[in-house]
Backbone bond lengths (Angstrom), bond angles and torsions (degrees), N, CA, C in turn:
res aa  C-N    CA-C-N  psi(-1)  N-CA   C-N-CA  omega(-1)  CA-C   N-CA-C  phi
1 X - - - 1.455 - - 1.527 109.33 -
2 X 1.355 126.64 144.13 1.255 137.80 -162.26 1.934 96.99 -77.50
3 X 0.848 135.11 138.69 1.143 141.69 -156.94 1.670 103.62 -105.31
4 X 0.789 106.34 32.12 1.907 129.81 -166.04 1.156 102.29 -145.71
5 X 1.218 115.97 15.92 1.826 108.12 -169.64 1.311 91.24 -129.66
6 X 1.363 124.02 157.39 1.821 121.21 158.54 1.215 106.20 -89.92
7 X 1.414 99.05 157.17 1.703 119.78 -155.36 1.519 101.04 -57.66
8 X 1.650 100.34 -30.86 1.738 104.87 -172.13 1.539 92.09 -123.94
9 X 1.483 109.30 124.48 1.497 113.23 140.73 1.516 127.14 -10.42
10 X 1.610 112.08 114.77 1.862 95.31 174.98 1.570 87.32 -131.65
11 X 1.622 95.18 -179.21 2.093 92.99 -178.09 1.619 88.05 -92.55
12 X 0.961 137.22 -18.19 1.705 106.76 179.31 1.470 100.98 -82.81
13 X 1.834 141.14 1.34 1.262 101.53 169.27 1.511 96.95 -108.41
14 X 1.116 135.39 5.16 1.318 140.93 154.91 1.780 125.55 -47.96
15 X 1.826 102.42 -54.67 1.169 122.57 137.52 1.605 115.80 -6.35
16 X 1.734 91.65 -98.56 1.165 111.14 -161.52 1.395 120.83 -50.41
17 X 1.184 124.93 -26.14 1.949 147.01 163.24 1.194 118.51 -45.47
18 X 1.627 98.46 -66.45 1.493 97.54 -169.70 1.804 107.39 -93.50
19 X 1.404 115.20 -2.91 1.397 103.32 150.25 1.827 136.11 -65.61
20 X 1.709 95.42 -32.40 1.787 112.65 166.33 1.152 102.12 -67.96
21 X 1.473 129.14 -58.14 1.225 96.52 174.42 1.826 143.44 -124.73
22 X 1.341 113.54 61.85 1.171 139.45 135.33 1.617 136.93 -132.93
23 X 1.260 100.54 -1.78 1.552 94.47 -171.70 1.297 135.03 56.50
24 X 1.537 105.50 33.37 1.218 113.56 -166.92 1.713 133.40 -49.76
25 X 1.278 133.80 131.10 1.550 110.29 166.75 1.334 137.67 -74.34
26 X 1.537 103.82 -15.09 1.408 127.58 163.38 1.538 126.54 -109.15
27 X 0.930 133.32 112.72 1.481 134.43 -174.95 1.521 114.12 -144.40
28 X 1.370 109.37 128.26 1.394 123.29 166.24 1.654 115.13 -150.41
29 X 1.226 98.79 142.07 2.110 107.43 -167.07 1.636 83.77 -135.92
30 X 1.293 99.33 127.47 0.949 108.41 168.94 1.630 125.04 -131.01
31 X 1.591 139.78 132.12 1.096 143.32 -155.37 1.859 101.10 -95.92
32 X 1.375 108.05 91.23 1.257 100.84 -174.20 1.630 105.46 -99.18
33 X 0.966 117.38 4.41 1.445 124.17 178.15 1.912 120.70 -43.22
34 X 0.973 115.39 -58.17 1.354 102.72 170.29 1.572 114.70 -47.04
35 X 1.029 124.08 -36.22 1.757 104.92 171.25 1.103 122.83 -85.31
36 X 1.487 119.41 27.09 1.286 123.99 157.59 1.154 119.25 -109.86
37 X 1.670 145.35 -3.91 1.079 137.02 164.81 1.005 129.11 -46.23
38 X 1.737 111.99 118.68 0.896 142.59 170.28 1.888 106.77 106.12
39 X 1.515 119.64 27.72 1.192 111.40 178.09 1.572 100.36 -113.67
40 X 0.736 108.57 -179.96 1.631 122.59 -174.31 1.696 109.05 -50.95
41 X 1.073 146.01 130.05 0.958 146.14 -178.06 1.668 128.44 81.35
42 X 1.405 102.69 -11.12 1.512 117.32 -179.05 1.480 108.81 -67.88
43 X 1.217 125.97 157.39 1.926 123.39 -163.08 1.516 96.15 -121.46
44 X 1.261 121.76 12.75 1.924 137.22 170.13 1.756 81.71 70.20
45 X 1.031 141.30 28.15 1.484 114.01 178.19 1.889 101.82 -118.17
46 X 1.151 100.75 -1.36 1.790 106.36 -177.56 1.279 130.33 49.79
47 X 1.731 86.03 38.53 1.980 98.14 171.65 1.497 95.88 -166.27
48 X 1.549 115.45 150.74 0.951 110.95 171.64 1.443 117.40 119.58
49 X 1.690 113.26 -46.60 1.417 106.97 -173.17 1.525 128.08 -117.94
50 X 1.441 109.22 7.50 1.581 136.23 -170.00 1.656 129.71 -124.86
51 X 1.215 95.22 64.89 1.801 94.95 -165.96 1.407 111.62 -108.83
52 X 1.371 121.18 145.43 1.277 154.86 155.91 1.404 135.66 -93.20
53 X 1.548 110.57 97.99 1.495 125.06 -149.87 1.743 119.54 -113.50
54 X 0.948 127.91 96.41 1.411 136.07 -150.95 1.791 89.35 -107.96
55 X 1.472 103.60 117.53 1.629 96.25 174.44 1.543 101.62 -155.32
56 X 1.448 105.03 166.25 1.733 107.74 -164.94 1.579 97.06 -156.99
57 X 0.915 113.33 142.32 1.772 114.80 166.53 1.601 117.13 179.65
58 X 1.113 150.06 -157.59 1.596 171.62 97.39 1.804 84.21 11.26
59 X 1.296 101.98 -81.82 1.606 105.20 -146.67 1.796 105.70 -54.82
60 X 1.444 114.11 -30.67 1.365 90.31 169.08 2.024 125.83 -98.82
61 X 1.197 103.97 36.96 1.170 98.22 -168.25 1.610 105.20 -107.45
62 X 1.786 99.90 143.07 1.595 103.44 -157.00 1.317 138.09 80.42
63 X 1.398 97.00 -2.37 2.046 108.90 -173.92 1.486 92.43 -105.72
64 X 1.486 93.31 157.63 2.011 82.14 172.41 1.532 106.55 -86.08
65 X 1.444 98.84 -150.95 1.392 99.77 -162.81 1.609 103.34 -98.14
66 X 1.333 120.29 -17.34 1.561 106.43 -177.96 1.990 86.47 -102.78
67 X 0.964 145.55 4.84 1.638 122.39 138.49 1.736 115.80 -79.92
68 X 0.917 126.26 -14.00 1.693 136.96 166.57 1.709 101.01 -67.50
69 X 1.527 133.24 -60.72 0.743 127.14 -165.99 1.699 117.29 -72.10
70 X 1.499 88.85 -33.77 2.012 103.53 -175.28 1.692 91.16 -61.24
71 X 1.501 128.07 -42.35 0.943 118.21 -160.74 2.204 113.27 -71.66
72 X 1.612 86.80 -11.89 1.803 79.39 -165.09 1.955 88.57 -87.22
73 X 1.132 109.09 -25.10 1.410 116.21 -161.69 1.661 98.14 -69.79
74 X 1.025 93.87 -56.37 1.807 100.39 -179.51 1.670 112.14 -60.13
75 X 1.379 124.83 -24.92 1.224 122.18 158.90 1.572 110.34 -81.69
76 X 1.377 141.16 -26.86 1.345 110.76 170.21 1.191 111.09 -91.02
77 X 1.442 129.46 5.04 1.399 126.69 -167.02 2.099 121.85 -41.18
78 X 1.471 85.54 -20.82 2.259 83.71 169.78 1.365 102.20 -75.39
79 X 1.389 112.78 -2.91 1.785 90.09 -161.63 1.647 97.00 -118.52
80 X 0.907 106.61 -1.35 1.565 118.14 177.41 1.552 85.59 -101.32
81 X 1.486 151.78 -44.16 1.053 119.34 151.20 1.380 148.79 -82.52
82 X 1.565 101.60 29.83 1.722 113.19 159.78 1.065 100.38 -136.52
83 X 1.392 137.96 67.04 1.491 163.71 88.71 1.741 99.94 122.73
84 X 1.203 110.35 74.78 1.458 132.56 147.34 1.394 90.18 -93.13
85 X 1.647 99.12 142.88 1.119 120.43 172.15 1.454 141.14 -136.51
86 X 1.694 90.15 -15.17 1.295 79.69 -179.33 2.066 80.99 -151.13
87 X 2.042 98.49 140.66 1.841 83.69 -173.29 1.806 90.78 -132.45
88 X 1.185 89.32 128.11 1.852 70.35 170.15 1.431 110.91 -129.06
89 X 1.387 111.10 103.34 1.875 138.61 -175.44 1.521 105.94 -69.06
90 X 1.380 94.91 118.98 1.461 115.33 160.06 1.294 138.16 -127.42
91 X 1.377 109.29 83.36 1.849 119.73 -172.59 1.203 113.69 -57.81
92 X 1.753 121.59 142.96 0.758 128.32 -175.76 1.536 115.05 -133.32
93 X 1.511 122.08 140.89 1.550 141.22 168.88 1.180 117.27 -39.27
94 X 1.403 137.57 -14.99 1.676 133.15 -151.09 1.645 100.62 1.94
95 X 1.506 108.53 131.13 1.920 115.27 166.43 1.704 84.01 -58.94
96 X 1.698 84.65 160.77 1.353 92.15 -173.41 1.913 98.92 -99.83
């Protein structure tokens, strides 16, 4: 694990990632983890492993939706390996 990372996944360093790298105009991370206690992958502490990610910008426009998604996954990929577990991506249009 990158030693720049916190031990546990949070949405402000989730945030901070996929803002470096896309610059998004739309962004939302959301810590849905407490309503997963006790499901598969949850760490019993009710933060950390259940996020909901709403993002929009330049970088996903014109790609489909499973290169939109490879692209958010491959940017959190340290935090999916210090136990994110579960992400559910939702791109968004920004009006222009």
């Amino acid at each position: 694990m990158d030693p720049h990372l916190p031990a546990i996944p949070s949405a402000e360093a989730l945030t901070a990632a996929l803002n470096a790298a896309f610059a998004p105009t739309v962004l939302q991370v959301l810590d849905e983890s407490a309503a997963h206690a006790g499901h598969a992958g949850a760490n019993g502490l009710g933060y950390g492993t259940h996020f909901r990610v709403r993002i929009g910008g330049p970088a996903f426009a014109g790609r489909s939706r499973v290169v939109q998604h490879r692209l958010v996954y491959d940017a959190l990929r340290p935090f999916i390996d210090a136990g994110l577990h579960a992400l559910a991506i939702e791109i968004v249009n920004p009006a222009p």
